[in-house]
BAMAR-329359 format. One record per residue: residue number from 1; x, y, z of N, C-alpha, C, O in turn. Coordinates in Angstrom, 1 decimal. Example, Ala and Ser with C-alpha at 12.3 -4.5 7.8 and 13.67 -1.06 7.14 Angstrom:
<fibas>
[fiba 1,[13.2,-5.7,7.8],[12.3,-4.5,7.8],[13.2,-3.3,7.8],[14.2,-3.3,8.5]]
[fiba 2,[12.8,-2.2,7.1],[13.7,-1.1,7.1],[12.9,0.0,7.9],[13.4,1.1,8.0]]
</fibas>
This chain:
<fibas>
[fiba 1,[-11.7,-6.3,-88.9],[-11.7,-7.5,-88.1],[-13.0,-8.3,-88.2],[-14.1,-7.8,-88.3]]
[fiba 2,[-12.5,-9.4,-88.3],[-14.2,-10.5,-88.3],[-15.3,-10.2,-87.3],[-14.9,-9.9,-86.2]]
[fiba 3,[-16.5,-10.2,-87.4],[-17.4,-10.3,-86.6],[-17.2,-10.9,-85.0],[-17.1,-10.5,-83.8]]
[fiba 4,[-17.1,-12.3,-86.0],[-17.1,-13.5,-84.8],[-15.8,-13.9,-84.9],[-15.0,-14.1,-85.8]]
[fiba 5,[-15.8,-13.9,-83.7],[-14.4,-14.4,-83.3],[-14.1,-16.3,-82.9],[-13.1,-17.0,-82.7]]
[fiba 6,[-14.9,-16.3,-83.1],[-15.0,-17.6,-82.9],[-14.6,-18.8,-83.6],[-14.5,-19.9,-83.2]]
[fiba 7,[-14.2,-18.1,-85.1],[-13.8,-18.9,-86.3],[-12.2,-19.2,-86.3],[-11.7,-19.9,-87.2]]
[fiba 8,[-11.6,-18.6,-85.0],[-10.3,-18.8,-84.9],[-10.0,-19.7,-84.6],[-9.0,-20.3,-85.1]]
[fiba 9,[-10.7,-20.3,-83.3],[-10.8,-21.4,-82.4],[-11.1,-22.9,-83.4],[-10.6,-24.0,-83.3]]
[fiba 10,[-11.9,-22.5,-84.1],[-13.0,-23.8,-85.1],[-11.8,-24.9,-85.8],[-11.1,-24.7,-86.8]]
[fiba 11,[-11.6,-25.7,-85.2],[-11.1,-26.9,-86.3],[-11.7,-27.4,-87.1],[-12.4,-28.2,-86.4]]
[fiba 12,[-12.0,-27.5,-88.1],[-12.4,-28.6,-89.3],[-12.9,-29.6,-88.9],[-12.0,-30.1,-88.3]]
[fiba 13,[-13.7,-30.3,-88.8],[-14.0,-31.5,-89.0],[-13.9,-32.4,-89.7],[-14.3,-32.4,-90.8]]
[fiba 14,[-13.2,-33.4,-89.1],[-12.1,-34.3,-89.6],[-13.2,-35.5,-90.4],[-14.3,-35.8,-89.9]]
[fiba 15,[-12.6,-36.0,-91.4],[-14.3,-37.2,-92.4],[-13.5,-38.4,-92.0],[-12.3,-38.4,-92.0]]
[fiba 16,[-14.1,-39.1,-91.8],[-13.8,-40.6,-91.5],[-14.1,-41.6,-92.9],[-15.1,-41.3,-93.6]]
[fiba 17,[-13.5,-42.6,-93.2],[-13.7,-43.1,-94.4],[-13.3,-45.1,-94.4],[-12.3,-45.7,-93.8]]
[fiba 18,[-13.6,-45.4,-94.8],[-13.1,-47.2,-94.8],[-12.0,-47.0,-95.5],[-12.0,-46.5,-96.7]]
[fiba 19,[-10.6,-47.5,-94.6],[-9.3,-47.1,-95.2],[-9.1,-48.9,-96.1],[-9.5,-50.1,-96.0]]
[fiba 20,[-8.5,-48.0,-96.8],[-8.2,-49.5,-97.7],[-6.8,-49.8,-97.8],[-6.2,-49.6,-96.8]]
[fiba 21,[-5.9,-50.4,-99.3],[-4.7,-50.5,-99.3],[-4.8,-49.5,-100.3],[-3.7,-49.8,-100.9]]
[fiba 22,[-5.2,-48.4,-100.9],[-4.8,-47.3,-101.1],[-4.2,-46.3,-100.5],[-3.3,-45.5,-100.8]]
[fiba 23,[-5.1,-46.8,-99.4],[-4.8,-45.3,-98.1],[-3.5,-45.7,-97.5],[-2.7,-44.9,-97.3]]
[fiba 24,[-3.4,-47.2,-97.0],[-2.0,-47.6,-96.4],[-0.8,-47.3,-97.0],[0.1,-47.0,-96.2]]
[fiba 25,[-0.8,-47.1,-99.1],[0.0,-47.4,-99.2],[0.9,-46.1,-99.2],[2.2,-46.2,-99.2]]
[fiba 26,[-0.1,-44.7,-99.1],[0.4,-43.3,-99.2],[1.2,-42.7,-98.3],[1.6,-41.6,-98.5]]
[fiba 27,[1.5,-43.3,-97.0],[2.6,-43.2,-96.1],[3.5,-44.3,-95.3],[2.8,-45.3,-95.5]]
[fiba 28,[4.1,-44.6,-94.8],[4.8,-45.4,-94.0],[4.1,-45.5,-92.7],[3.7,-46.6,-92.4]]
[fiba 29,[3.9,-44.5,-92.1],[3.1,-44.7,-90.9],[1.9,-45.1,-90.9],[1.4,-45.5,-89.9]]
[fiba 30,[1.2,-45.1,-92.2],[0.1,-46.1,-92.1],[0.3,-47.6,-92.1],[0.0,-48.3,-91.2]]
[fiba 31,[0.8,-47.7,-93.1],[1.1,-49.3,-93.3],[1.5,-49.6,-92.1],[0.8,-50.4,-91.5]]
[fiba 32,[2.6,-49.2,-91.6],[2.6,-49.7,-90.1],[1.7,-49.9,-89.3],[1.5,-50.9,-88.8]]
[fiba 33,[0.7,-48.6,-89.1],[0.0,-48.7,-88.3],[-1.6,-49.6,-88.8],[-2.6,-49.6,-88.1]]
[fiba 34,[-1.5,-50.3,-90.2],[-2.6,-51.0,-90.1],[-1.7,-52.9,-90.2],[-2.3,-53.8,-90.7]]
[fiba 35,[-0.5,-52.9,-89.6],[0.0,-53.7,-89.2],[0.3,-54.4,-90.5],[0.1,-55.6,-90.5]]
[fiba 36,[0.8,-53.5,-91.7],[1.3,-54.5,-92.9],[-0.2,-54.9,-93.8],[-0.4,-55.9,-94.6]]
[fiba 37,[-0.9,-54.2,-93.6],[-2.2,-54.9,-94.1],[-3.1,-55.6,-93.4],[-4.3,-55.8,-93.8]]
[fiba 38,[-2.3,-56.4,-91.9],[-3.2,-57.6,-91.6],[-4.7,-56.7,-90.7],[-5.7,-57.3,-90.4]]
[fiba 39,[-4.4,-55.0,-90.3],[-5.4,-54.2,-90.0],[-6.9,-54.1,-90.9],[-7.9,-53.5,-90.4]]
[fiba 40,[-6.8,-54.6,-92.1],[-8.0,-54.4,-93.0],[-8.4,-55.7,-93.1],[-8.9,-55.9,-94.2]]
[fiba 41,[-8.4,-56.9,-92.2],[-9.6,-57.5,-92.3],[-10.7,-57.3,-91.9],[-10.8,-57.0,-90.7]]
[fiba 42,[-11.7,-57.4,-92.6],[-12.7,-56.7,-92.1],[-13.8,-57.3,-90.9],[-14.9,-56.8,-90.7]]
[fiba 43,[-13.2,-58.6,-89.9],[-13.9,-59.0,-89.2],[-12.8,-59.1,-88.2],[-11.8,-59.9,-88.5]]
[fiba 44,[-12.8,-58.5,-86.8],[-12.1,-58.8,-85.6],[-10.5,-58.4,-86.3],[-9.6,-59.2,-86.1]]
[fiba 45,[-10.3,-57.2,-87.0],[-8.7,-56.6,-86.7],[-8.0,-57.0,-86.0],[-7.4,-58.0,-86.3]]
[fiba 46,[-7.7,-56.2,-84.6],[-6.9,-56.7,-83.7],[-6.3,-58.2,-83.9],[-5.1,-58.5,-84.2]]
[fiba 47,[-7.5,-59.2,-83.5],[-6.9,-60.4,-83.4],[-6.1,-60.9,-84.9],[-5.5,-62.0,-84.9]]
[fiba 48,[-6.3,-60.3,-85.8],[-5.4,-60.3,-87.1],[-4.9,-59.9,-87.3],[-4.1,-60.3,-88.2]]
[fiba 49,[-4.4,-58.2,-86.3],[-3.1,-57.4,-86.0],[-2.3,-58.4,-85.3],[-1.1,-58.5,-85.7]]
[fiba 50,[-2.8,-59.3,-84.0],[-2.1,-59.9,-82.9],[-1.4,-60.9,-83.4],[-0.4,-61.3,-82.9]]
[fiba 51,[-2.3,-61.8,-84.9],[-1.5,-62.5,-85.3],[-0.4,-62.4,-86.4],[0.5,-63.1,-86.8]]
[fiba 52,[-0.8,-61.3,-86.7],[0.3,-61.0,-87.6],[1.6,-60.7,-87.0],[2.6,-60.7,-87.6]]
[fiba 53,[1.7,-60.4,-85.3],[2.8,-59.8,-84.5],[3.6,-61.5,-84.3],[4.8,-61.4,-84.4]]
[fiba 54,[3.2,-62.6,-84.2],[3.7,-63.8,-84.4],[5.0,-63.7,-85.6],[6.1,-63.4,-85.3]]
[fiba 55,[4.7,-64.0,-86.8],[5.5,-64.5,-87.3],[6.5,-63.2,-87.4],[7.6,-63.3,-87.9]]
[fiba 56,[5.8,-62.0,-87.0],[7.2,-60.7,-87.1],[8.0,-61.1,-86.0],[9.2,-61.0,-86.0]]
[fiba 57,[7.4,-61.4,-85.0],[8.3,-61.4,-83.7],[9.3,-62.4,-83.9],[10.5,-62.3,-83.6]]
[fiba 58,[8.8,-63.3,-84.4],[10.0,-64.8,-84.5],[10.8,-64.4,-85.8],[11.9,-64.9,-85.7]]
[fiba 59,[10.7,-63.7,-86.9],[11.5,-63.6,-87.6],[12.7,-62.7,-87.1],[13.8,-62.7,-87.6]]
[fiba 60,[12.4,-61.7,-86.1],[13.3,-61.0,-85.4],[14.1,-61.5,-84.4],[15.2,-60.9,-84.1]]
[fiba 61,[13.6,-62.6,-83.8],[14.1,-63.1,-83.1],[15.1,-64.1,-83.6],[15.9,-64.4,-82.8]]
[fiba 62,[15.1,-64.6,-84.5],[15.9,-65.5,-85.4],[16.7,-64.2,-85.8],[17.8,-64.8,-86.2]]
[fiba 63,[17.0,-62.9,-86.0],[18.4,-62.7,-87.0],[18.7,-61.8,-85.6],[19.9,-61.4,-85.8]]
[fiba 64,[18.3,-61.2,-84.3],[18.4,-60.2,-83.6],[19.0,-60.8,-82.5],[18.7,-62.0,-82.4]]
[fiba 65,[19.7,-60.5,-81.7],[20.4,-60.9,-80.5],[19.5,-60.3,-79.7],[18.9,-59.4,-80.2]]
[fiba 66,[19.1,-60.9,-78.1],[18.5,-60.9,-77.0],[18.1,-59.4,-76.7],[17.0,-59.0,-76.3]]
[fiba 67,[19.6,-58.5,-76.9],[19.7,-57.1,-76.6],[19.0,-56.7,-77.7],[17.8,-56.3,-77.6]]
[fiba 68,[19.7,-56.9,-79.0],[18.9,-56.0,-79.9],[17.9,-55.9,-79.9],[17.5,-54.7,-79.9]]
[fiba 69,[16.7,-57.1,-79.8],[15.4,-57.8,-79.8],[14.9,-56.8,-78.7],[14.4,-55.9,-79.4]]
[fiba 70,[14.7,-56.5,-77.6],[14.7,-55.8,-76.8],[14.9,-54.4,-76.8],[14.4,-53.7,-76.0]]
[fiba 71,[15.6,-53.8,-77.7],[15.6,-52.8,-78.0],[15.1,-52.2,-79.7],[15.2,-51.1,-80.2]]
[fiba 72,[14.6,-53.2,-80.1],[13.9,-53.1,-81.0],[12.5,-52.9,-81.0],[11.9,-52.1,-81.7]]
[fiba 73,[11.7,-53.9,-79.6],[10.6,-54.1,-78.9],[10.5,-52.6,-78.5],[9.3,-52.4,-78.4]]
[fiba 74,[11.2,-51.5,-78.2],[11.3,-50.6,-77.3],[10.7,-49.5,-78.0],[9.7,-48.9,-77.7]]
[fiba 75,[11.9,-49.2,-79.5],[11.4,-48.3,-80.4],[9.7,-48.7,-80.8],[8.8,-48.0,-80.6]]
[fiba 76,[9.7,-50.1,-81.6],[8.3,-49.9,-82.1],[7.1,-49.9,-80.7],[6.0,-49.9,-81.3]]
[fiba 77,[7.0,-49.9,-79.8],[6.4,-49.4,-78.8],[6.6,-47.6,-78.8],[5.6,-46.8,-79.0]]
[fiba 78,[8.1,-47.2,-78.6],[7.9,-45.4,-78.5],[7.6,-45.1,-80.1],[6.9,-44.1,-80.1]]
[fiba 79,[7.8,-45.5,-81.2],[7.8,-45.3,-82.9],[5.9,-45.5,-83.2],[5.2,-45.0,-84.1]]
[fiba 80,[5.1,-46.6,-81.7],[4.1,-46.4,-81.9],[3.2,-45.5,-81.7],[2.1,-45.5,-82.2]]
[fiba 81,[3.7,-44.4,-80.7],[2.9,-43.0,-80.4],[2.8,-42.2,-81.2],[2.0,-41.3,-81.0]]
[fiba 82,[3.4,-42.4,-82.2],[3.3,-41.4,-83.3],[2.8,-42.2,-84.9],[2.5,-41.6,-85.9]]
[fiba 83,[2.9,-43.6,-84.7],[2.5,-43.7,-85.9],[0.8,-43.7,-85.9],[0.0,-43.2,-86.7]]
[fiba 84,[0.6,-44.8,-84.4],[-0.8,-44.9,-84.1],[-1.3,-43.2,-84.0],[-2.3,-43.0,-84.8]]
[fiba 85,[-1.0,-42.4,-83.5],[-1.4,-41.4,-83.7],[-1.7,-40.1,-85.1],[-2.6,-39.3,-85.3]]
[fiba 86,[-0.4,-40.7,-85.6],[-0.6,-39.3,-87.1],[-1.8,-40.2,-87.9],[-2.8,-39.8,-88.4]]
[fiba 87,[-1.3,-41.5,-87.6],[-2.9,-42.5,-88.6],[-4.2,-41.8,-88.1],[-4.9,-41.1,-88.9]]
[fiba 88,[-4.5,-42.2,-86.5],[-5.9,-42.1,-86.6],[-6.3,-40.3,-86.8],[-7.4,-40.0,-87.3]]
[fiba 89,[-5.4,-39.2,-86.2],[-5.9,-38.3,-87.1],[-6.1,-38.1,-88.1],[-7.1,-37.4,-88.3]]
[fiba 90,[-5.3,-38.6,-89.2],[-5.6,-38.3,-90.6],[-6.8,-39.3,-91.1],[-7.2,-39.2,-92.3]]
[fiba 91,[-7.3,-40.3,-90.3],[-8.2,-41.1,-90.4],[-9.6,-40.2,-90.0],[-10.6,-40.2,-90.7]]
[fiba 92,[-9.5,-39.5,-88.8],[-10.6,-38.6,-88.1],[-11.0,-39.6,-87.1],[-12.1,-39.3,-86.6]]
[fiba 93,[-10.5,-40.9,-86.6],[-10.7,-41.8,-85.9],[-9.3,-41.9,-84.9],[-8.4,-42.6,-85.3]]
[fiba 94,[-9.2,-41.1,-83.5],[-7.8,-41.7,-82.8],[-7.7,-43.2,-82.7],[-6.7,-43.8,-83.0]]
[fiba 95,[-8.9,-43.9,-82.1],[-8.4,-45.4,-82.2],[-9.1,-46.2,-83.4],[-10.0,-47.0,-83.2]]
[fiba 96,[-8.9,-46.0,-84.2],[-9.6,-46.5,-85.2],[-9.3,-48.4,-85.3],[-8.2,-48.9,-85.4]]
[fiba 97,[-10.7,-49.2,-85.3],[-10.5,-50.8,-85.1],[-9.1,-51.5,-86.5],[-8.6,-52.6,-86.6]]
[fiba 98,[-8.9,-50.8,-87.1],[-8.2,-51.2,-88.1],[-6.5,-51.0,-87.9],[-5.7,-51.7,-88.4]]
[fiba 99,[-6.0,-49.9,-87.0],[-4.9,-49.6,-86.3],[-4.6,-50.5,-85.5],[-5.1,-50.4,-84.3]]
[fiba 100,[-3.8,-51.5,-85.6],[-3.1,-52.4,-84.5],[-1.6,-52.6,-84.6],[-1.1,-53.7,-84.7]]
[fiba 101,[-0.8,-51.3,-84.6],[0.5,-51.6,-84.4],[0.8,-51.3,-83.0],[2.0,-51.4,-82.6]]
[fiba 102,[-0.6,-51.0,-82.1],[-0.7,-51.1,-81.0],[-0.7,-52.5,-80.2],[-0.2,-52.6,-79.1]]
[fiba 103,[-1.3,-53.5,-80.9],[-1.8,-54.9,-80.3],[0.0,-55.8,-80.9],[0.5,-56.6,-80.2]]
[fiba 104,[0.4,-55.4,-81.9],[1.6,-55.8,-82.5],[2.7,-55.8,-81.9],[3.2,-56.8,-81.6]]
[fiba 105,[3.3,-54.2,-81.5],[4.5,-54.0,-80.3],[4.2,-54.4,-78.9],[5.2,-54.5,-78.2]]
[fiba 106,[2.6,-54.6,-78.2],[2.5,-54.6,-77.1],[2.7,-56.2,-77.0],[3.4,-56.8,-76.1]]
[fiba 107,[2.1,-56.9,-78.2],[2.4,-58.6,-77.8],[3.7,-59.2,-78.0],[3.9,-60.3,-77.5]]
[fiba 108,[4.7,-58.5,-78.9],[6.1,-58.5,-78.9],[6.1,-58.3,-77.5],[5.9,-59.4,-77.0]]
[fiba 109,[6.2,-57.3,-76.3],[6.4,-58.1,-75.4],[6.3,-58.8,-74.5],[7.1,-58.9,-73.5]]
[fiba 110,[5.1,-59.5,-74.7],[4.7,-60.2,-74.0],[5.4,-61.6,-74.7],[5.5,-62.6,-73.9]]
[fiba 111,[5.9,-61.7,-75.9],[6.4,-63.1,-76.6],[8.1,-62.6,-76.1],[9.0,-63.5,-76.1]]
[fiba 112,[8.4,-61.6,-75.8],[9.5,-61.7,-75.4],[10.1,-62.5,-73.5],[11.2,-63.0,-73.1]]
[fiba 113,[8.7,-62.1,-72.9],[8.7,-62.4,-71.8],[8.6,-63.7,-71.5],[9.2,-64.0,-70.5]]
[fiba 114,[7.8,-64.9,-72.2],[7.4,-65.9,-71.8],[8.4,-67.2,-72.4],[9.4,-67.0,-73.1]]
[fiba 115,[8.1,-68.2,-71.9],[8.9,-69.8,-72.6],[8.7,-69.5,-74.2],[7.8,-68.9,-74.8]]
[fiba 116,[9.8,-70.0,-74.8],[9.4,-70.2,-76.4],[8.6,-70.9,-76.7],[9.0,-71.1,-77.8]]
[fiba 117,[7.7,-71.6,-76.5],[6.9,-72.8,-77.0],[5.4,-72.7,-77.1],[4.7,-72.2,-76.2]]
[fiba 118,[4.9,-73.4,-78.5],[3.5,-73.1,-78.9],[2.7,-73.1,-77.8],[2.1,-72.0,-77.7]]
[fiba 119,[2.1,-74.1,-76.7],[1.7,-73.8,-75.9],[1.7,-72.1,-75.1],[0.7,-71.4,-74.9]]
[fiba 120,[2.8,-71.9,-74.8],[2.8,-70.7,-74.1],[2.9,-69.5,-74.9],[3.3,-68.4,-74.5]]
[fiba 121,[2.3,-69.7,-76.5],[2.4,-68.8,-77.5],[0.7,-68.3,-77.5],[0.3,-67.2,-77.6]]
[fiba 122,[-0.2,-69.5,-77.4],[-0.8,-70.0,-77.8],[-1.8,-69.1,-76.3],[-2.8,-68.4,-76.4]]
[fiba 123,[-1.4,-69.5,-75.2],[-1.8,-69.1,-73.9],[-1.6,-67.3,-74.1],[-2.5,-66.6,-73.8]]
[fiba 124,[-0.8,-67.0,-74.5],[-0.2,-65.8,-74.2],[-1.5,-65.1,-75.5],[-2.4,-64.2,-75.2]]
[fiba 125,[-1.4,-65.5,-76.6],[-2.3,-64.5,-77.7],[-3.4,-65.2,-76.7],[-3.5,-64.3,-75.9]]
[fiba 126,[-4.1,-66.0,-76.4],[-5.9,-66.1,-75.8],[-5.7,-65.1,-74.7],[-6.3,-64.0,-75.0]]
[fiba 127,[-5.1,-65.1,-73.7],[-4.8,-64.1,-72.7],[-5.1,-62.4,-73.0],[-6.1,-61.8,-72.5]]
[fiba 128,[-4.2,-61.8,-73.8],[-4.1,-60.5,-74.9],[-5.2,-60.3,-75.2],[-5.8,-59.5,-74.4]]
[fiba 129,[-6.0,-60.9,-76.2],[-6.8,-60.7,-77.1],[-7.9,-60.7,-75.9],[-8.5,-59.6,-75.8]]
[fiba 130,[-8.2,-61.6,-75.3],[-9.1,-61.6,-73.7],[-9.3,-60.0,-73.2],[-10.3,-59.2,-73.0]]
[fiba 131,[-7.9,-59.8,-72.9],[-7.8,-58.2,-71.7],[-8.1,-57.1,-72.7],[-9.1,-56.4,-72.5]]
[fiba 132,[-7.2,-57.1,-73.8],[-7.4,-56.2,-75.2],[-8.9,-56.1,-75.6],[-9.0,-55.0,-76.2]]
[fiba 133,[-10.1,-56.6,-75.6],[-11.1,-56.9,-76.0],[-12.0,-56.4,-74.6],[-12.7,-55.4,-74.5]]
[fiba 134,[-11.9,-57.2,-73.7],[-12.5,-57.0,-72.4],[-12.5,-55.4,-71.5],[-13.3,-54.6,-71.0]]
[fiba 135,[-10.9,-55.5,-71.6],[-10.4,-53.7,-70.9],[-11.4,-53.5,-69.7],[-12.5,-52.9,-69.5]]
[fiba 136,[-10.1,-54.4,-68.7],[-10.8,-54.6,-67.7],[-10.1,-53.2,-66.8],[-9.0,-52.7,-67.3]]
[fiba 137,[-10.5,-52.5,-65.6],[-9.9,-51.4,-64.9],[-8.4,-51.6,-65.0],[-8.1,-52.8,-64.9]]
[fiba 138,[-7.3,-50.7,-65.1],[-7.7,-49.3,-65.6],[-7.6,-49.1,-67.0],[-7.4,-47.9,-67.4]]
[fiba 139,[-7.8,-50.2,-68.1],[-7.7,-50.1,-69.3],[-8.6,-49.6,-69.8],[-8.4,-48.7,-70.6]]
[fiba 140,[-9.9,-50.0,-69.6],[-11.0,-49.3,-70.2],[-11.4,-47.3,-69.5],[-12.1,-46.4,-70.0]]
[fiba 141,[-10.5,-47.2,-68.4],[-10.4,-45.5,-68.4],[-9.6,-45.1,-69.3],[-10.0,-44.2,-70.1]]
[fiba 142,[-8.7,-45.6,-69.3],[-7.3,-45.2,-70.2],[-8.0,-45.1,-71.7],[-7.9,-44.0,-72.3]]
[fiba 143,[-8.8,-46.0,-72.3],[-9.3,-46.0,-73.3],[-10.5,-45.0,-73.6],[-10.8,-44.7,-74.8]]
[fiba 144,[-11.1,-44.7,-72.8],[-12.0,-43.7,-72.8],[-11.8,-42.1,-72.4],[-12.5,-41.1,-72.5]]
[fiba 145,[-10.4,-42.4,-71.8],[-10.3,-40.9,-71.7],[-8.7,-40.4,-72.6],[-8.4,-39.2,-72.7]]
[fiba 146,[-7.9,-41.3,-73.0],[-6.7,-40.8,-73.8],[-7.0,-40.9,-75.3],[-6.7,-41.9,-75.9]]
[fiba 147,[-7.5,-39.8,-76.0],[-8.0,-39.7,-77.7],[-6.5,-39.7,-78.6],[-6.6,-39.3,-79.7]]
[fiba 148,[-5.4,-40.0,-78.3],[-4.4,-40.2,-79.1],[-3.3,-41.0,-79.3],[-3.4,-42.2,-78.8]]
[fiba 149,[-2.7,-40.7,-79.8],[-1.6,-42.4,-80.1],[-0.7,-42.8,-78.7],[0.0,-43.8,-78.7]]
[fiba 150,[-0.9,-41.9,-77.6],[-0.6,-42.4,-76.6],[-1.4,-43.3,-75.8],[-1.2,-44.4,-75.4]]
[fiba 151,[-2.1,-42.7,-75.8],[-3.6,-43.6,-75.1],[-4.0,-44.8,-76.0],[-4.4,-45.8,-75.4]]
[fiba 152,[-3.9,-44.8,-77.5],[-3.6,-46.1,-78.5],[-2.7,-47.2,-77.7],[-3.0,-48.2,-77.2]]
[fiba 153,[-1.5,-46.5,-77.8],[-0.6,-47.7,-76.9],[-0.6,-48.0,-76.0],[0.0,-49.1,-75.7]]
[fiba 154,[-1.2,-47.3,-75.2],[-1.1,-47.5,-73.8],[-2.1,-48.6,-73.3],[-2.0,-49.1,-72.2]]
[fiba 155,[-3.2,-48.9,-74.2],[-4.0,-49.8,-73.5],[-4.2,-51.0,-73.8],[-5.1,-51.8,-73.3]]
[fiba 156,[-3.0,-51.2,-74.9],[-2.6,-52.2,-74.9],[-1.6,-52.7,-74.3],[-1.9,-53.9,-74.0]]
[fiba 157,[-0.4,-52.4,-73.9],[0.6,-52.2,-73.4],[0.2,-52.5,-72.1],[1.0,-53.2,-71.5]]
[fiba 158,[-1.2,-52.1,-71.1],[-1.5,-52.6,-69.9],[-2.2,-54.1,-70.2],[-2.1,-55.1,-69.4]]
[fiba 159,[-2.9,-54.2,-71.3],[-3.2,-55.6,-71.5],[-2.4,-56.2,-71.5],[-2.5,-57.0,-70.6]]
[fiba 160,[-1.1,-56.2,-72.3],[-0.1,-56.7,-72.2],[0.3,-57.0,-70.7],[0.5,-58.2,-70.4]]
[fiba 161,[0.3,-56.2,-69.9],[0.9,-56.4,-68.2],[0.2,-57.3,-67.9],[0.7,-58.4,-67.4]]
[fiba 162,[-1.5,-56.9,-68.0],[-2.5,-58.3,-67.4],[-2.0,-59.9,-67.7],[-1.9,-60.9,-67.0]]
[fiba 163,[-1.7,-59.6,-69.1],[-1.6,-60.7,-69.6],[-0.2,-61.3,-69.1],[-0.2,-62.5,-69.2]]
[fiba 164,[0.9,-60.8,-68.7],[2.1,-61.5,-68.4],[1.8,-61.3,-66.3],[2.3,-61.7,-65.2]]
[fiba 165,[1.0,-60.8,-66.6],[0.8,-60.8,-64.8],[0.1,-62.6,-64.5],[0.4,-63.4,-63.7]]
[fiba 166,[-0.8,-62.7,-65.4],[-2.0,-64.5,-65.2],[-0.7,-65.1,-65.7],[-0.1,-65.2,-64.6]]
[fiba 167,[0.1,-65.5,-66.8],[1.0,-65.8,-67.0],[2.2,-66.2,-66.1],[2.4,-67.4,-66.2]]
[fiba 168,[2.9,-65.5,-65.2],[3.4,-65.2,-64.2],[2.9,-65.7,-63.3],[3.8,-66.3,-62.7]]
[fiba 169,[1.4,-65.9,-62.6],[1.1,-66.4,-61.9],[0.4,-67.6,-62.2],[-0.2,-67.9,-61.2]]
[fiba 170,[0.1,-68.7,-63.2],[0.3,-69.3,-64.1],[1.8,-70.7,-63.7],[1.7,-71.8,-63.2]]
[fiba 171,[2.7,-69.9,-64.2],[3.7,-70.2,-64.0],[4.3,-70.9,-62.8],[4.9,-71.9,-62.7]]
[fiba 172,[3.7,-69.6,-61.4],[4.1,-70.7,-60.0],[3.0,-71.5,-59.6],[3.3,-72.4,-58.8]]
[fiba 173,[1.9,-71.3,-60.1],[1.1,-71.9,-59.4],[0.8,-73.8,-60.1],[0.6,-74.8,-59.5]]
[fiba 174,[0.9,-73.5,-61.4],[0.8,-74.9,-62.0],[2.3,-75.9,-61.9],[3.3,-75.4,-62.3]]
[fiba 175,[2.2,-76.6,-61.7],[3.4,-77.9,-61.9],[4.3,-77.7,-63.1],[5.2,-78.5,-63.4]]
</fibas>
């Protein structure tokens, strides 16, 4: 038997590396999870994940019925715990800045929730990107203490709430 026993317990240390479109192109769950590519710009992700969730959302919404649409929004939200997740481990990063299929399904619903119109398209991504960036209580716990693709989605998914919560209130309060 080994000396030390301790070698049983020992995980590897995972290497972290600048993922590129090679790395995306070697699984499905990446590519997703670097939002089609729009995750590798290399200045401010997110808000290039968030805009890339635009013209996905409306093209879905043009061939998807109200239900479908809705239940499409549903899977890539639950399809995101695992994609955001198998990515940033095999990245060695759980939230890695280049993963935004998190910022993608969470603002699908927030575009499902609101008026159709550029204005309130327009209000809705400054809002997101605002809470998503800022991670005001309890987002910024959530973010500092869940290391996996649940806690990935999840802290967006509360931005998302913030964001249709001003929205919402928004709504009665202005004319």
């Amino acid at each position: 038997m080994h000396k030390d026993r301790r070698w049983i317990c020992t995980i590897p240390a995972m290497t972290t590396f600048p993922p590129d479109w090679r790395f995306i192109a070697r699984h499905p769950a990446y590519f997703l999870a670097f939002g089609l590519g729009s995750g590798l710009a290399p200045k401010a992700p997110g808000t290039f994940g968030t805009l890339a969730a635009l013209p996905l959302y409306y093209l879905l919404a043009w061939f998807a019925t109200p239900t479908q649409l809705y239940v499409i929004i549903g899977i890539a939200v639950a399809a995101g715990i695992w994609i955001c997740g198998k990515t940033g481990r095999d990245l060695g990063v759980a939230d890695h800045s280049a993963i935004v299929w998190d910022e993608i399904a969470a603002f699908w619903i927030v575009l499902a929730a609101i008026p159709q119109t550029p204005l309130w398209a327009a209000a809705a991504f400054g809002l997101f990107r605002l809470f998503d960036i800022w991670k005001p209580f309890p987002i910024n716990w959530f973010d500092a203490h869940l290391k996996n693709g649940f806690g990935v989605m999840l802290d967006d998914l509360l931005a998302a709430g913030y964001t249709l919560l001003v929205l919402f209130l928004a709504q009665k309060i202005l004319p």
